[in-house]
FIFILUM-524739 format. One line per 5 residues: number of its first residue (from 0); for each residue x, y, z of C-alpha. Coordinates in nm, 2 decimals. Layout:
<pts>
NUM> X Y Z  ...
</pts>
This chain:
<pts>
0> -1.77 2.34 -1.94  -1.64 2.13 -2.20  -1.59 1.76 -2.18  -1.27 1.66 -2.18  -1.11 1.35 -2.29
5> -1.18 1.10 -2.07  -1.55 1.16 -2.07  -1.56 1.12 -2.44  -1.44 0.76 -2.32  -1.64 0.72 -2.02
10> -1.96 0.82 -2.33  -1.80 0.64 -2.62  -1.75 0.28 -2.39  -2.14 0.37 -2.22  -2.27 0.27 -2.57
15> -2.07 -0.09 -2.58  -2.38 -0.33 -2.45  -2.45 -0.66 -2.50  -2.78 -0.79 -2.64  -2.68 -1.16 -2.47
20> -2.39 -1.31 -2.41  -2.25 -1.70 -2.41  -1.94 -1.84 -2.23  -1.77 -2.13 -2.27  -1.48 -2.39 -2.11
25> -1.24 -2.57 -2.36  -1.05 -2.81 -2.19  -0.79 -2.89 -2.48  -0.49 -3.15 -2.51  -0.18 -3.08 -2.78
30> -0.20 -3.09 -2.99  -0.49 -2.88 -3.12  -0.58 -2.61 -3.38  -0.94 -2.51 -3.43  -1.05 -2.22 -3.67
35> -1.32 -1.96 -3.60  -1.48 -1.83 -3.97  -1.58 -1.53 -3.76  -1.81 -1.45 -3.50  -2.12 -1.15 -3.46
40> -1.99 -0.89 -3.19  -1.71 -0.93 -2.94  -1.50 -1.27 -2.81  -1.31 -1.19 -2.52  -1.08 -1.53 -2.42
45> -0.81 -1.61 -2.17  -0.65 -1.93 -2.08  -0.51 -2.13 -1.77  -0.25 -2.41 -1.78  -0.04 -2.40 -2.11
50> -0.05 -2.12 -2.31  -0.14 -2.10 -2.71  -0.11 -1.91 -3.03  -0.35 -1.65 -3.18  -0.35 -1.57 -3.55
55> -0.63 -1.33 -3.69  -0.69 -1.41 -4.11  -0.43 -1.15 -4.26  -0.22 -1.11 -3.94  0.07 -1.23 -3.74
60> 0.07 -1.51 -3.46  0.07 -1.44 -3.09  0.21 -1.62 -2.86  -0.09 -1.62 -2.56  0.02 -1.73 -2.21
65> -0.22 -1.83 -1.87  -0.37 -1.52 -1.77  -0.33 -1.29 -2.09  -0.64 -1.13 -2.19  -0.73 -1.16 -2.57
70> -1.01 -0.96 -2.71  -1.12 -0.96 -3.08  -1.38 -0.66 -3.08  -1.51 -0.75 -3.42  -1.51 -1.10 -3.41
75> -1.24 -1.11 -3.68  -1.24 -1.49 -3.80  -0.90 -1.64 -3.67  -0.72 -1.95 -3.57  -0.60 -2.11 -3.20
80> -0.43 -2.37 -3.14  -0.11 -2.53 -2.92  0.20 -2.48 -3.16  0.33 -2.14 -3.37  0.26 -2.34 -3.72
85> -0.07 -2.58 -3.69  -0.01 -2.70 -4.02  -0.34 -2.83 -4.24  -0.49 -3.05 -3.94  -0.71 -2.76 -3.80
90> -1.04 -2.82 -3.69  -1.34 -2.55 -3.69  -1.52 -2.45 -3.43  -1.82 -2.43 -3.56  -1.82 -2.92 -3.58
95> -1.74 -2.92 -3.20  -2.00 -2.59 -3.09  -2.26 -2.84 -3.32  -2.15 -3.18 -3.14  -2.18 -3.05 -2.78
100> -2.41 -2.70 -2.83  -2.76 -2.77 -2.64  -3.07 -2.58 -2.77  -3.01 -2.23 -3.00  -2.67 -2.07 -2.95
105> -2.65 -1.84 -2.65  -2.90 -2.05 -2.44  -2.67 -2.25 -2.27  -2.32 -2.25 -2.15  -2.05 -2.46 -2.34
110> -1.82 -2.72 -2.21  -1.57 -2.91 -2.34  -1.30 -3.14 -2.37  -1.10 -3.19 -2.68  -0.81 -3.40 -2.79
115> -0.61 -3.73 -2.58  -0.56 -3.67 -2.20  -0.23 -3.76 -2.09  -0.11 -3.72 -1.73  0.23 -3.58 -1.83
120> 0.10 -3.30 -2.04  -0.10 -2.97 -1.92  -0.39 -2.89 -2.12  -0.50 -2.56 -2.21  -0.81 -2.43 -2.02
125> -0.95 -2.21 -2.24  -1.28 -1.98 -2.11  -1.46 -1.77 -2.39  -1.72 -1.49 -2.36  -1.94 -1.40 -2.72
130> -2.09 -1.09 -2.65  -2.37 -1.03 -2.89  -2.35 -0.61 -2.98  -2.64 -0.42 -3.12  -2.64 -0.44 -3.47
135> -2.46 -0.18 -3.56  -2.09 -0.15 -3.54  -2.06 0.22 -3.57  -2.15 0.43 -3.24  -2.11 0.07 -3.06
140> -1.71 -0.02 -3.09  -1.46 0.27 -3.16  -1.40 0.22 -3.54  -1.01 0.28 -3.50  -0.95 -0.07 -3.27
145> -0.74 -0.37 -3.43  -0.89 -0.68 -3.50  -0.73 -0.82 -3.20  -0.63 -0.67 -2.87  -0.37 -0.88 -2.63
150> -0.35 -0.73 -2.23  -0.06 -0.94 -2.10  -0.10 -1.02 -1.78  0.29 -1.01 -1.67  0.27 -0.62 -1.82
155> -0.06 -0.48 -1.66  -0.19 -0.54 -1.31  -0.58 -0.49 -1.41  -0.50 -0.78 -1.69  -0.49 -1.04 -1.41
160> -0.76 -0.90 -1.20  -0.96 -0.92 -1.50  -0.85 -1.26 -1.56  -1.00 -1.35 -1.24  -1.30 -1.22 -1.30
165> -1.37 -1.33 -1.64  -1.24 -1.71 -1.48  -1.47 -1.69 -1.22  -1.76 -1.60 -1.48  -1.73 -1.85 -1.67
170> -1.73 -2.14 -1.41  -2.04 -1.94 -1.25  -2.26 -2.00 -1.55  -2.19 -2.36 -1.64  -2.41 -2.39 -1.33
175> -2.66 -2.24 -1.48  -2.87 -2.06 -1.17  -3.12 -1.89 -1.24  -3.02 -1.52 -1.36  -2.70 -1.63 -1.55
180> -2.75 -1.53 -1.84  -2.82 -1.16 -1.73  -2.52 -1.24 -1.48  -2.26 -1.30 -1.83  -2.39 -1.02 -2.04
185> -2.36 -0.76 -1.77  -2.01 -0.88 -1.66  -1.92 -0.92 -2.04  -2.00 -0.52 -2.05  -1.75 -0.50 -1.77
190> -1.48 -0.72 -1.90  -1.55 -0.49 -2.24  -1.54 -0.16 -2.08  -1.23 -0.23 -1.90  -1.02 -0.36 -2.20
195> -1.11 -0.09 -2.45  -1.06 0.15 -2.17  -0.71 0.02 -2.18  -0.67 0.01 -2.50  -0.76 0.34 -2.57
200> -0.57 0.51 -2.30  -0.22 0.36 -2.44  0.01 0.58 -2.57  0.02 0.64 -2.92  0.32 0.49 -2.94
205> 0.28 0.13 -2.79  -0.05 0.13 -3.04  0.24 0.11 -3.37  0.16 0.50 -3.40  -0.23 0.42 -3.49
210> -0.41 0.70 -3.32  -0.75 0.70 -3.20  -1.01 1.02 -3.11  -0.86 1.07 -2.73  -0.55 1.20 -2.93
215> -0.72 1.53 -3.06  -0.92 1.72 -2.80  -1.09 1.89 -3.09  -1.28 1.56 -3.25  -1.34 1.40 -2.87
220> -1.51 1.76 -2.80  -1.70 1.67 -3.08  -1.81 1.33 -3.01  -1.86 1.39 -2.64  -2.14 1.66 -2.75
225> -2.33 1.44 -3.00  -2.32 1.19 -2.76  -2.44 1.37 -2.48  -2.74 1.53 -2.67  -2.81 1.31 -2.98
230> -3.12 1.50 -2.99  -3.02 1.80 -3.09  -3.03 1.93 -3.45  -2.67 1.86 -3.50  -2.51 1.98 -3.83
235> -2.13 1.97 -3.98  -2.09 2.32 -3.92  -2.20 2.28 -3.59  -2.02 2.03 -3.47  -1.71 2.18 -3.64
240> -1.74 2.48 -3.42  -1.76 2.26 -3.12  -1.43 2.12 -3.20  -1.26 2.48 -3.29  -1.20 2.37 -3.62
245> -1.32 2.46 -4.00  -1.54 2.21 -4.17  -1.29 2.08 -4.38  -1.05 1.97 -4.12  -1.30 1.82 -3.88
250> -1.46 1.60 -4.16  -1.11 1.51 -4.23  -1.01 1.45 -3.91  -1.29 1.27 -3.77  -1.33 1.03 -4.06
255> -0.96 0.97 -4.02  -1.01 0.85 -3.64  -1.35 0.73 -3.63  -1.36 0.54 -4.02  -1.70 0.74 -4.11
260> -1.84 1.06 -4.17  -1.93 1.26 -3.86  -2.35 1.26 -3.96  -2.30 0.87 -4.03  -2.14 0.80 -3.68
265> -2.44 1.03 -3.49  -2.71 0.84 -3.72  -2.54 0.50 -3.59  -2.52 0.63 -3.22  -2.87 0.74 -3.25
270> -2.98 0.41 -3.40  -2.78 0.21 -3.12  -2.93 0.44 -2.86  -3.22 0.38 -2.98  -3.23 -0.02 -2.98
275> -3.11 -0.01 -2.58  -3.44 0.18 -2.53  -3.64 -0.05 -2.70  -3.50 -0.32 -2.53  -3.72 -0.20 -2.24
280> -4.04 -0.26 -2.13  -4.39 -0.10 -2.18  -4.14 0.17 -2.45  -4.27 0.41 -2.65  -4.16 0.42 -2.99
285> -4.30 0.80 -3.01  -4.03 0.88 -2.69  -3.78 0.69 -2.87  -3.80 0.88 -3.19  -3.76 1.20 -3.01
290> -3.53 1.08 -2.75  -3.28 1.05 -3.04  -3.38 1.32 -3.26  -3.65 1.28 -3.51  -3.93 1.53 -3.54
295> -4.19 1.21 -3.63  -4.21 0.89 -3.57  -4.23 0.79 -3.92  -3.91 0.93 -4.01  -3.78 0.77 -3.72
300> -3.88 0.45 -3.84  -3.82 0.46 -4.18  -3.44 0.53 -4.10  -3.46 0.21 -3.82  -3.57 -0.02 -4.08
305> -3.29 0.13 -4.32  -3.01 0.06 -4.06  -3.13 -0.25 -3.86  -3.33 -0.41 -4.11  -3.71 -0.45 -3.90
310> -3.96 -0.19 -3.80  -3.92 -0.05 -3.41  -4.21 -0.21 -3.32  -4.12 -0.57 -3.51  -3.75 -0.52 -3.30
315> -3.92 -0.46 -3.01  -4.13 -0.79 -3.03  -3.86 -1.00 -3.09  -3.66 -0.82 -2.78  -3.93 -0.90 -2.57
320> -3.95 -1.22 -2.70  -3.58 -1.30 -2.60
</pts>
């Protein structure tokens, strides 16, 4: 039976992992403004007390209010802050992560407060996840999402469920048990499963017409069969025939839905696939190699170092090392 669909999803969003993850608690008084110059994998935020406005580099403001989740799957840099038009007085992030940070980034939770208290204003309680992805973008996050993704949480039941959750995270790890950190990169794959999930099911419509793979059964056929046996000796014409199409159209198409080639988006998945195994202990870069579909280890490495910059068994120190 062919896979349909929704378990092109279910494989597509199995692949969105996080290396680590960090959280943080702004406590901020208006008014504020602080810049992000960008950020390496996913930020998922949400807000209680007085809403704030979003603005990716390039984009449009959004107004954000308590309980709206805002994802920006690429860590596109961006700007926050209490009022529509923050004029010049913005702040980075990057002075007040440095003032209050404790050890390397990632090691420790972060909390906050920032600007003049004042018992007749509400200030904006801002909780943050950074999910660190693999190091590849392609095969990890669906090339086709915006650089910012707003669930609102007066529109979408799951949006305040999630809210919840992702509230109750956060305050769980600035106690820092032991475990926490595991604790906020597995819920952070949660939190990221369920808001590309949502994304991606939307109508074509609500997404300003921008479609995405689940919109022709013939390229989700495709991905769904790469992904459930990257092992195999996949080819165009191969795949092509797996999504009833000729060659010409399916290249088309699936560069038009996925922003790469159909070989470059298996080498990525492959690549990806292959860093979560060698995440693991007491691995075998031979089984990895083949796992993913290389006839040798060399060649297998060779292309590893190409993509991700370090040997397996060089990534595989420093993931044991972490």
């Amino acid at each position: 039976m062919n896979p349909g669909p929704h378990d092109v999803l279910s494989r597509i969003l199995s692949a969105c992992k996080a290396e680590r993850a960090v959280t943080a608690s702004f406590r901020l008084f208006a008014p504020w403004a602080l810049r992000s110059a960008g950020t390496e994998g996913a930020l998922i935020r949400m807000c209680t007390g007085s809403g704030y406005w979003i603005c990716t580099d390039g984009g449009t403001p959004a107004k954000i209010g308590p309980g709206d989740i805002v994802m920006l799957p690429r860590g596109t840099p961006h700007t926050v802050s209490s009022t529509r038009d923050p004029g010049d007085d913005i702040v980075p992030f990057a002075d007040l992560l440095e003032a209050h940070m404790i050890g390397r980034h990632g090691d420790h939770p972060i909390e906050l407060t920032y600007g003049t208290a004042s018992a007749s204003a509400t200030p904006t309680q801002l909780f943050s996840l950074h999910l660190w992805m693999p190091a590849l973008g392609v095969g990890a996050i669906p090339a086709e999402l915006p650089p910012l993704i707003v669930l609102r949480s007066d529109e979408l039941l799951l949006a305040h469920t999630l809210a919840t959750t992702m509230e109750m995270l956060v305050q769980d790890s600035l106690a820092q048990r032991p475990g926490w950190q595991l604790s906020a990169a597995r819920m952070g794959d949660l939190l990221l499963v369920h808001i590309l999930g949502e994304y991606l099911r939307t109508p074509v419509a609500a997404r300003q017409g921008k479609s995405n793979l689940l919109d022709d059964p013939g390229i989700a056929r495709a991905v769904a069969a790469m992904q459930e046996s990257p092992q195999r000796d996949w080819s165009i014409p191969r795949l092509a025939a797996v999504a009833l199409q000729s060659r010409t159209v399916f290249t088309e198409r699936f560069r038009a839905l996925l922003g790469v080639p159909p070989m470059q988006y298996l080498s990525a998945y492959r690549m990806n696939l292959a860093t979560d195994q060698l995440r693991q202990p007491h691995t075998r870069i031979a089984d990895v190699a083949e796992a993913v579909g290389y006839a040798s280890e060399k060649a297998f490495s060779r292309t590893f170092r190409r993509w991700i910059g370090v040997s397996p068994s060089q990534y595989q120190r420093d993931a044991s090392g972490r």
